[in-house]
VEXTIMI-507939 format. One record per residue: residue in one letter; x, y, z of N, C-alpha, C in turn. Coordinates in nm, 2 decimals, padded with zeros to 4 digits. Example, Ala and Ser with C-alpha at 12.3 -4.5 7.8 and 13.67 -1.06 7.14 Angstrom:
# residues 2
 resn    n_X    n_Y    n_Z   ca_X   ca_Y   ca_Z    c_X    c_Y    c_Z
    A  01.32 -00.57  00.78  01.23 -00.45  00.78  01.32 -00.33  00.78
    S  01.28 -00.22  00.71  01.37 -00.11  00.71  01.29  00.00  00.79
//
This chain:
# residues 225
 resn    n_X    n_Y    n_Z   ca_X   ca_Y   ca_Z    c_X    c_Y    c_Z
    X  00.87 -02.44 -01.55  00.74 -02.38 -01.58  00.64 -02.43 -01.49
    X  00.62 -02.56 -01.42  00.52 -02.62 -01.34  00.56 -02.52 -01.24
    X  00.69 -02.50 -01.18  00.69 -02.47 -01.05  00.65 -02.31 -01.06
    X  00.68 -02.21 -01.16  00.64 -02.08 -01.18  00.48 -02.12 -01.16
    X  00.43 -02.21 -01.25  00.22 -02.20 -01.27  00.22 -02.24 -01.12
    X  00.27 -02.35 -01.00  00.28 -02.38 -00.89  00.24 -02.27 -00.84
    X  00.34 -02.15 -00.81  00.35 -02.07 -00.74  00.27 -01.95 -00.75
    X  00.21 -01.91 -00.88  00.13 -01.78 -00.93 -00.01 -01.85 -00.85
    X -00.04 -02.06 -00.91 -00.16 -02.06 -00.85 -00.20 -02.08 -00.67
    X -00.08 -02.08 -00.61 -00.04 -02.08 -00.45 -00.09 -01.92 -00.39
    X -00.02 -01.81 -00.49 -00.03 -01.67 -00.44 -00.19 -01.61 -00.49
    X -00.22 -01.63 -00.58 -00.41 -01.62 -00.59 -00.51 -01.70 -00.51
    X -00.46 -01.81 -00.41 -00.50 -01.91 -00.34 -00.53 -01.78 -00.25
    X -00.38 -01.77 -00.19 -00.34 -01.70 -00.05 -00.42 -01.59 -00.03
    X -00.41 -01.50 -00.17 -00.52 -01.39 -00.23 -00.63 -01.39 -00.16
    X -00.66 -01.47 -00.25 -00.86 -01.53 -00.25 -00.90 -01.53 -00.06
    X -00.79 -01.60 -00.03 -00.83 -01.63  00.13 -00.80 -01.53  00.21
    X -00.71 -01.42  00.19 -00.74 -01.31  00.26 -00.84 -01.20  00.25
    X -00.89 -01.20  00.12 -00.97 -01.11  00.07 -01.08 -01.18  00.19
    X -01.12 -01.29  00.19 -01.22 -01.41  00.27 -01.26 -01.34  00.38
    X -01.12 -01.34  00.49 -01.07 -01.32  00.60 -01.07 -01.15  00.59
    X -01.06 -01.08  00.48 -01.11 -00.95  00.52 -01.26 -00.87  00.54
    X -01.37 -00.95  00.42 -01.45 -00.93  00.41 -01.59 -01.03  00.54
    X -01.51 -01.18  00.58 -01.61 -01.16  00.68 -01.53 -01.10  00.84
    X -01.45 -01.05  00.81 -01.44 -01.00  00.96 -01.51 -00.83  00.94
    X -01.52 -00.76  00.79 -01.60 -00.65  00.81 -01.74 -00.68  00.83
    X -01.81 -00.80  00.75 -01.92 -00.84  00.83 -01.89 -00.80  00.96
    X -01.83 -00.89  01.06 -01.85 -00.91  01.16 -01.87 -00.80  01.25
    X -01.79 -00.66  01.20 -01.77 -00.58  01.27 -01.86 -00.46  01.27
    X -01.99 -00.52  01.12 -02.09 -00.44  01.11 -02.22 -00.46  01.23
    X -02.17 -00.63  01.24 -02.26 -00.66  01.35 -02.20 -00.66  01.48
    X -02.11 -00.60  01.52 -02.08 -00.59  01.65 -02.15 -00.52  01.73
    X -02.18 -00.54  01.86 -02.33 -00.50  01.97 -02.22 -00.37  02.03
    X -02.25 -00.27  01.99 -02.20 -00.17  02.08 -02.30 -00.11  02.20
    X -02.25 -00.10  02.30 -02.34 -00.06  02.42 -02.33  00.05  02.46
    X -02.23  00.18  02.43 -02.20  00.27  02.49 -02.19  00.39  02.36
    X -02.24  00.53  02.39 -02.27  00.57  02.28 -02.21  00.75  02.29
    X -02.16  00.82  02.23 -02.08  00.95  02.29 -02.26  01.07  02.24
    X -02.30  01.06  02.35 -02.42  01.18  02.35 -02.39  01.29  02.36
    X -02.31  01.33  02.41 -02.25  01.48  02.41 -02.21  01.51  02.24
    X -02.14  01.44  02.17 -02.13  01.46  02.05 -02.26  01.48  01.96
    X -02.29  01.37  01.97 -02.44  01.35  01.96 -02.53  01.46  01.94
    X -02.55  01.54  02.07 -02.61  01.65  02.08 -02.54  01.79  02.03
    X -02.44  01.77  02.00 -02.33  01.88  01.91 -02.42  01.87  01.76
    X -02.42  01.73  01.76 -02.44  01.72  01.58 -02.58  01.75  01.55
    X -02.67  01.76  01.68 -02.79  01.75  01.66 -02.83  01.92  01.61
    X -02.77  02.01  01.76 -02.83  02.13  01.79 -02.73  02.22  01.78
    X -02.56  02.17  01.72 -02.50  02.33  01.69 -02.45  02.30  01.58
    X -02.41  02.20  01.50 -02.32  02.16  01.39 -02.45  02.24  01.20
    X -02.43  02.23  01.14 -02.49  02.28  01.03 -02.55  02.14  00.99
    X -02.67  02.17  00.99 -02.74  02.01  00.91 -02.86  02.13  00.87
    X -02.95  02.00  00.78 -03.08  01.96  00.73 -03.15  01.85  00.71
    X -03.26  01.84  00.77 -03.31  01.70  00.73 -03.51  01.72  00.79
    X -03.58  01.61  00.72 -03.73  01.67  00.69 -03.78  01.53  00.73
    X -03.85  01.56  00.82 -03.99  01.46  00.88 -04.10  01.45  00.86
    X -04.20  01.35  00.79 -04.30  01.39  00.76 -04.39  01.23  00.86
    X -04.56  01.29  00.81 -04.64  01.22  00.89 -04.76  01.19  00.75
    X -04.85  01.05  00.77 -04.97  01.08  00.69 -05.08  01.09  00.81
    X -05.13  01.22  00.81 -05.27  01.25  00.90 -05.36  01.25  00.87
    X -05.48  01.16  00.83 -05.61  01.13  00.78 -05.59  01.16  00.63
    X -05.54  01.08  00.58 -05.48  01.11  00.42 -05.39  01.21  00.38
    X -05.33  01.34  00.48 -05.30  01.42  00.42 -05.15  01.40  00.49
    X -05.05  01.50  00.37 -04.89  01.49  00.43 -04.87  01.59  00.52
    X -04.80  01.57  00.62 -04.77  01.68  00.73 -04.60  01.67  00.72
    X -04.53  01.80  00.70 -04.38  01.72  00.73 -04.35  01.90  00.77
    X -04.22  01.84  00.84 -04.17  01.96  00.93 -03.96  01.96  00.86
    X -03.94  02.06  00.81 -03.81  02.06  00.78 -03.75  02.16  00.85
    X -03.60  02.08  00.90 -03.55  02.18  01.00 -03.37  02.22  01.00
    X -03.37  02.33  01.00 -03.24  02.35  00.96 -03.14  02.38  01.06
    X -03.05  02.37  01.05 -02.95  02.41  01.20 -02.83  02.53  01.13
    X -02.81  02.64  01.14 -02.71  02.67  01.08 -02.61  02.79  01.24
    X -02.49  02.75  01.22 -02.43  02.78  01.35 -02.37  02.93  01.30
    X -02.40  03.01  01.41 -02.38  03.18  01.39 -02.25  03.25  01.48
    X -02.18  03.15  01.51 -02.05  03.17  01.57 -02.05  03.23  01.75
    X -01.94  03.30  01.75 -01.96  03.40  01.86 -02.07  03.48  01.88
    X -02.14  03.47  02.03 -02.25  03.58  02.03 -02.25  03.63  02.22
    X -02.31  03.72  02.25 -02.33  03.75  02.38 -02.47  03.71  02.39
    X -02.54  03.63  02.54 -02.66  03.60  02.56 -02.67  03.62  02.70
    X -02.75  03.68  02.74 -02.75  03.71  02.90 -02.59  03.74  02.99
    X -02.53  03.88  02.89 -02.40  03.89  02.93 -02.30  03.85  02.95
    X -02.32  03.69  02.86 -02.23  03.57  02.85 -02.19  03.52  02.74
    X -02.08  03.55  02.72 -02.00  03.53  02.57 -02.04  03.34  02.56
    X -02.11  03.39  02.44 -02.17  03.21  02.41 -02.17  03.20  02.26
    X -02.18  03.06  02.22 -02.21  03.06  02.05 -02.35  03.01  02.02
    X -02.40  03.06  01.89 -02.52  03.03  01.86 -02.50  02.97  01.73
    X -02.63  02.92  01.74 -02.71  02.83  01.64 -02.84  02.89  01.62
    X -02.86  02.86  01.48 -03.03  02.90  01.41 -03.07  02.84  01.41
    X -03.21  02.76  01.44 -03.30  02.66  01.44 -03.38  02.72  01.31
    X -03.49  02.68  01.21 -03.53  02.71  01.15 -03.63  02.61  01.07
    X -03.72  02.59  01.16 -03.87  02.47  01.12 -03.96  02.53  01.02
    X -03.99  02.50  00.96 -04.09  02.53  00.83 -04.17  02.40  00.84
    X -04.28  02.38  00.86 -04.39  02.31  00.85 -04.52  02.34  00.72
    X -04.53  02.17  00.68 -04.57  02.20  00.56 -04.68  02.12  00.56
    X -04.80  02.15  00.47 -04.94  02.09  00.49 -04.92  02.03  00.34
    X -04.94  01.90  00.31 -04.96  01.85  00.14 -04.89  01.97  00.05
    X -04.74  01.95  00.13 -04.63  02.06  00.02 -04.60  02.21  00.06
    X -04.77  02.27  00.08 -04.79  02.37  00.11 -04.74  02.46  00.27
    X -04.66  02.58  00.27 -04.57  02.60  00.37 -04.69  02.70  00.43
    X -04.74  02.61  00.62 -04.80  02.69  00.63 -04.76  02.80  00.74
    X -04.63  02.73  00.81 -04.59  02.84  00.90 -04.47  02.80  00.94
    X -04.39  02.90  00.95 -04.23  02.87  01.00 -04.19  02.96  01.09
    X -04.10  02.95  01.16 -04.04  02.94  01.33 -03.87  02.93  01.34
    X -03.86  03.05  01.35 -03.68  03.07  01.38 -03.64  03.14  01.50
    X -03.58  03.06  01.55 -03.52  03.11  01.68 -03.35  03.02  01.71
    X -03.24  03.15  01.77 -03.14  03.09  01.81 -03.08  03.03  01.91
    X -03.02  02.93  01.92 -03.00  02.86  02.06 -02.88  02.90  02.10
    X -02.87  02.92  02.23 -02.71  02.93  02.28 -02.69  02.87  02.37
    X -02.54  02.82  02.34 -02.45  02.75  02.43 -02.29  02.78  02.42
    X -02.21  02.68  02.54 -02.08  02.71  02.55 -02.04  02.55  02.55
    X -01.89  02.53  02.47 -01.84  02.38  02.47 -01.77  02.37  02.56
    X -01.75  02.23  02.61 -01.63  02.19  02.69 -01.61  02.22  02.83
    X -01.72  02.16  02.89 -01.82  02.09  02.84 -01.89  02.15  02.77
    X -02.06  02.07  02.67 -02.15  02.14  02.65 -02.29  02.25  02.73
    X -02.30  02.32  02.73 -02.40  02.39  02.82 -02.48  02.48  02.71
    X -02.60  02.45  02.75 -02.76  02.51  02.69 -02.75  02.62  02.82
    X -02.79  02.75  02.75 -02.80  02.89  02.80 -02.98  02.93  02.79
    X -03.06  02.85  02.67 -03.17  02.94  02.64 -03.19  02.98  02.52
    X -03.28  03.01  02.42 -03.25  03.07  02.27 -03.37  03.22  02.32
    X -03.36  03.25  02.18 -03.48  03.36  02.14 -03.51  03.33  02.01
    X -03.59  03.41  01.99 -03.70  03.40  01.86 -03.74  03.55  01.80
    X -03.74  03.57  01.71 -03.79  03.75  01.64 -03.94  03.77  01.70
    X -04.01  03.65  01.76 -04.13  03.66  01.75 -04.09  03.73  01.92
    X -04.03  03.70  01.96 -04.00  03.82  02.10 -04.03  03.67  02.22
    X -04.03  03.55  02.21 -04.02  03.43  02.32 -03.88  03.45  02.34
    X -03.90  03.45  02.47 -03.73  03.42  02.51 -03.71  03.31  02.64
    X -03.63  03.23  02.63 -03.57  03.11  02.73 -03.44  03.11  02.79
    X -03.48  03.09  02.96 -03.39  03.09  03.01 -03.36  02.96  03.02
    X -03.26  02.89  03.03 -03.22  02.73  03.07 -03.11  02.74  03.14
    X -03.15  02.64  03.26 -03.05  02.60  03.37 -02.97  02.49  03.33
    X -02.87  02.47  03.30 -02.79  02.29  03.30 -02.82  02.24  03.46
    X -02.91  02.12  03.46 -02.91  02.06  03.59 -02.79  01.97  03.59
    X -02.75  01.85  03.52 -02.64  01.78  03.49 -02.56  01.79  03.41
    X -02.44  01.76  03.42 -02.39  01.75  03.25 -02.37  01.65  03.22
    X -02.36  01.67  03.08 -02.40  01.59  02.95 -02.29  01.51  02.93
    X -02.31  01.39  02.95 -02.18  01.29  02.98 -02.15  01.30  02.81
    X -02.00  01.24  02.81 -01.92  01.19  02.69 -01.97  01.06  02.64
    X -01.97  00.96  02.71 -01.98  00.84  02.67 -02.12  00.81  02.79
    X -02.21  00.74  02.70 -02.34  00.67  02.80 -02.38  00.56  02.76
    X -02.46  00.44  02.82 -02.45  00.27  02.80 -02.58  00.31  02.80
    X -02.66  00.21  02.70 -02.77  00.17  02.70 -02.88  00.16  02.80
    X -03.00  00.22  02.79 -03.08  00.21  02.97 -03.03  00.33  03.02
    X -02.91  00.42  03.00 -02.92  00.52  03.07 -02.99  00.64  03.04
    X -03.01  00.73  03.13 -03.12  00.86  03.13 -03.09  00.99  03.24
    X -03.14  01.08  03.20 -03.08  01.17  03.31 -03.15  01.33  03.25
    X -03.20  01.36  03.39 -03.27  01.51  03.32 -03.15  01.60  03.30
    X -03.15  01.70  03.21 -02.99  01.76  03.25 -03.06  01.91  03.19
    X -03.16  01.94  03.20 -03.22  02.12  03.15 -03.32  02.15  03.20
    X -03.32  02.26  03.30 -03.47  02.30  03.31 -03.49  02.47  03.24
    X -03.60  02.45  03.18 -03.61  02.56  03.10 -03.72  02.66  03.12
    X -03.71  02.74  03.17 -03.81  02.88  03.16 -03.84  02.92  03.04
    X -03.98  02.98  02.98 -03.96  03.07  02.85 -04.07  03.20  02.89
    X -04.08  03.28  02.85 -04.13  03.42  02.88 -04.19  03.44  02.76
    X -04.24  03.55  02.75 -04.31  03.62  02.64 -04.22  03.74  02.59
    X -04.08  03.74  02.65 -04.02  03.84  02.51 -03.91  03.88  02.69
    X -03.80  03.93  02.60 -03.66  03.94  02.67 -03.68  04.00  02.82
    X -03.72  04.11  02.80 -03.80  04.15  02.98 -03.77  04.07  03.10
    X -03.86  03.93  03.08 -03.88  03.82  03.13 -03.96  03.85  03.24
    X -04.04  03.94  03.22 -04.17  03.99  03.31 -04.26  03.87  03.31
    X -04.32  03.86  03.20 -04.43  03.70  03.18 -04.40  03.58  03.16
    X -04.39  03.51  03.27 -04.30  03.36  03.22 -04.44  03.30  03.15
    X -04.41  03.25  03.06 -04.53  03.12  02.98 -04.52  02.99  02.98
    X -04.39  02.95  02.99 -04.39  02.82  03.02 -04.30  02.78  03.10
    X -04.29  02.62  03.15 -04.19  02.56  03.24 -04.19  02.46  03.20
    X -04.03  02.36  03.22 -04.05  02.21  03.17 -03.91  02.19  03.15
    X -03.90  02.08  03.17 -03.77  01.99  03.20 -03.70  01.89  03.03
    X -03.59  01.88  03.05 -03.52  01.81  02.97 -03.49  01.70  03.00
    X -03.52  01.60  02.95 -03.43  01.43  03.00 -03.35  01.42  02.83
    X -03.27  01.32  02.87 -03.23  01.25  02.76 -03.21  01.06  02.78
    X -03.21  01.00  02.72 -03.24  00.90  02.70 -03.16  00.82  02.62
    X -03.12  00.68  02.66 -03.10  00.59  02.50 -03.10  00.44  02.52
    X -03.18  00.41  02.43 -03.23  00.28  02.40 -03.17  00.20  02.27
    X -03.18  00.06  02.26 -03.13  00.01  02.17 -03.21  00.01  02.04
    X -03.13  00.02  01.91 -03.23  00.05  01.81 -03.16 -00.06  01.71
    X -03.05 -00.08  01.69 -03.00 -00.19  01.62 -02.87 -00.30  01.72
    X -02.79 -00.38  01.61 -02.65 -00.41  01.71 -02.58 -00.29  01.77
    X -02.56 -00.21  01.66 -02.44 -00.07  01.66 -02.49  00.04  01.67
    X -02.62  00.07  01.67 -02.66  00.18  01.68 -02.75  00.22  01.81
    X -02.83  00.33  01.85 -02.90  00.33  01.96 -03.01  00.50  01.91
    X -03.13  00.45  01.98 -03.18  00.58  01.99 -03.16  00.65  02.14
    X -03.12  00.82  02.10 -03.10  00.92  02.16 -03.24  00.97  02.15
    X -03.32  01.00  02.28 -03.46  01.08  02.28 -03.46  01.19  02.37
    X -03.49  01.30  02.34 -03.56  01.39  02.42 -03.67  01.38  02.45
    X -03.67  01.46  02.61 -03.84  01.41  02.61 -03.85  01.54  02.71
    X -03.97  01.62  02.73 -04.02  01.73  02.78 -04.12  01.71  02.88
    X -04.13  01.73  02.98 -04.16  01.62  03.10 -04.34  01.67  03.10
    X -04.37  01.81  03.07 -04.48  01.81  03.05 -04.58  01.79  02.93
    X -04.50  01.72  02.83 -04.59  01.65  02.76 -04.55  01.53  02.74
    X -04.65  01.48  02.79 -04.60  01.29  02.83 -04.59  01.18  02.71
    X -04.66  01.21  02.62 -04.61  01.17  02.53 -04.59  01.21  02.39
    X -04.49  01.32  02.42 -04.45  01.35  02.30 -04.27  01.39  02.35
    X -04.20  01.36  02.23 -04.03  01.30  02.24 -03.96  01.34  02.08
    X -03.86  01.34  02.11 -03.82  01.34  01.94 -03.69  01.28  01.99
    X -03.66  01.21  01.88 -03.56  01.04  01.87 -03.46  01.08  01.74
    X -03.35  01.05  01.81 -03.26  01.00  01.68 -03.20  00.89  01.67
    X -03.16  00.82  01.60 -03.07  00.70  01.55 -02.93  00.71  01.53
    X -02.82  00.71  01.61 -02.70  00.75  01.61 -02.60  00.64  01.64
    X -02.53  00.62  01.58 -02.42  00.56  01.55 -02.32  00.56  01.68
    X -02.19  00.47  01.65 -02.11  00.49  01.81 -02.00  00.61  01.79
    X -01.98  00.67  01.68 -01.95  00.80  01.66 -02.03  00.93  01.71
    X -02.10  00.92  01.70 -02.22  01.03  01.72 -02.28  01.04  01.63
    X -02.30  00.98  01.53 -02.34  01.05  01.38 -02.48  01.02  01.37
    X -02.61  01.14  01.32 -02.74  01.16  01.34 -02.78  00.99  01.16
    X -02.83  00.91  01.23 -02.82  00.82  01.06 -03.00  00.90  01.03
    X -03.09  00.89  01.12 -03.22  00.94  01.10 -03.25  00.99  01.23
    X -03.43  01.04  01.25 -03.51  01.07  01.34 -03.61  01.05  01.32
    X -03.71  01.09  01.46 -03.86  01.08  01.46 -03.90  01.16  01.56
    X -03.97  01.22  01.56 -04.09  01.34  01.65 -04.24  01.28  01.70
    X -04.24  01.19  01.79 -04.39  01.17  01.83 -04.43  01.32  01.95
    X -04.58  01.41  01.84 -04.60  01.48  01.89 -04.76  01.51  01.98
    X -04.81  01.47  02.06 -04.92  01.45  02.09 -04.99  01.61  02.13
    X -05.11  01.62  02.06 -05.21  01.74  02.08 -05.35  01.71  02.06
    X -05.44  01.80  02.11 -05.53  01.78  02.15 -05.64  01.82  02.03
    X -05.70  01.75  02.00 -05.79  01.75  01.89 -05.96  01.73  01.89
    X -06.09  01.82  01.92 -06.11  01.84  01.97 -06.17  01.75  02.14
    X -06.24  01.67  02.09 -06.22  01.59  02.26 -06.14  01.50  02.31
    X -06.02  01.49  02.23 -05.94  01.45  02.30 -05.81  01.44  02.25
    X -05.67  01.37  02.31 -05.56  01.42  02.25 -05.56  01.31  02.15
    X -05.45  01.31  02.07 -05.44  01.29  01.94 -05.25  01.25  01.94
    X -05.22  01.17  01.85 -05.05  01.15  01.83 -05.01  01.11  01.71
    X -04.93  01.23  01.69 -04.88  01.22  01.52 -04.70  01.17  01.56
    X -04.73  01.05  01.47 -04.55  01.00  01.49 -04.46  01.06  01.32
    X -04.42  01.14  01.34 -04.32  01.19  01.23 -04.19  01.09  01.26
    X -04.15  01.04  01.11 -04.03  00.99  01.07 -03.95  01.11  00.95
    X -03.81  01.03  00.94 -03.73  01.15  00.86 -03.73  01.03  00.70
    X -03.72  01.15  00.61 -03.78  01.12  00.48 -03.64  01.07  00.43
//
């Protein structure tokens, strides 16, 4: 009988100390420093995969938030190039109140990834060059413009309206995680950031958007709700 109670209290010992040995090495592995982060995924999950998620701001007491939807439209032709699309779809809202929303489709081709340009019903249309491509795996501190983008006033592409460049970015945000930023080279300080994991996975965001109010500019930092 001793040596049976012996042995049951030996194997709940052994127990106890593995469970030990399991739980702080998942600690450990929650805090492991990862340095290198897959952006190209990254940017899949951002701008073709199906999501939702809502940023808001407080601007002189009032709520400002911008909700934005991704929904992916499969096979499409875009500038006579068999490509797939995605729906962007921002609704911006004043204290609840929806005061204006904005849908336009993006296109691209995988494998690698490549940005072609979107349109909009409102008749803007964008051409986009890939200057670089979009690496698989990138380390902390690196950056790289990799889009320049034309947009016109409607498919024609008689009136160009605007011009402006793509970088991407990543910085450290926690041990394991890192911010991914876009940033539009002619507005210098405005960017939109994600928090992504060493999978690719979006955990949040933020939109610092700077505009001009009247004598002077102004910067609303939107976080995700």
């Amino acid at each position: 009988m001793k040596t049976v109670t012996f042995c049951l209290l030996a194997s709940l010992v052994l127990s106890a100390h593995a469970a030990e040995i399991k739980t702080n090495s998942s600690l450990d592995d929650t805090d492991q420093v990862v340095n290198q982060f897959p952006v190209e995924t990254a940017l899949l999950n951002i701008y073709t995969k199906e999501s939702s998620r809502t940023l808001s701001a407080m601007v002189y007491g009032h709520k400002e938030s911008i909700e934005i939807k991704v929904t992916p439209k499969g096979n499409l032709t875009f500038e006579n190039i068999l490509v797939q699309g995605a729906e962007q779809r921002f609704t911006y809202r004043y204290d609840d109140e929806v005061i204006e929303e904005s849908i336009g489709i993006n296109y691209f081709t995988l494998n690698p990834l490549t940005f072609y340009g979107f349109d909009k019903p409102s008749g803007k249309y964008s051409l986009a060059t890939q200057t670089a491509v979009i690496p698989k795996m990138a380390s902390i501190g690196d950056s790289n413009q990799f889009v320049t983008e034309r947009i016109y006033l409607d498919s024609s592409k008689n009136t160009p309206v605007d011009f402006y460049n793509l970088t991407w970015s990543l910085s450290r945000a926690s041990a394991n995680t890192a911010w991914l930023c876009i940033d539009i080279d002619i507005y210098e300080n405005s960017s939109e950031c994600y928090q992504i994991d060493g999978s690719g996975n979006i955990l949040q965001s933020k939109k610092r958007l700077q505009y001009w109010a009247e004598n002077s500019f102004e910067i609303i930092n939107y976080m995700s709700e």
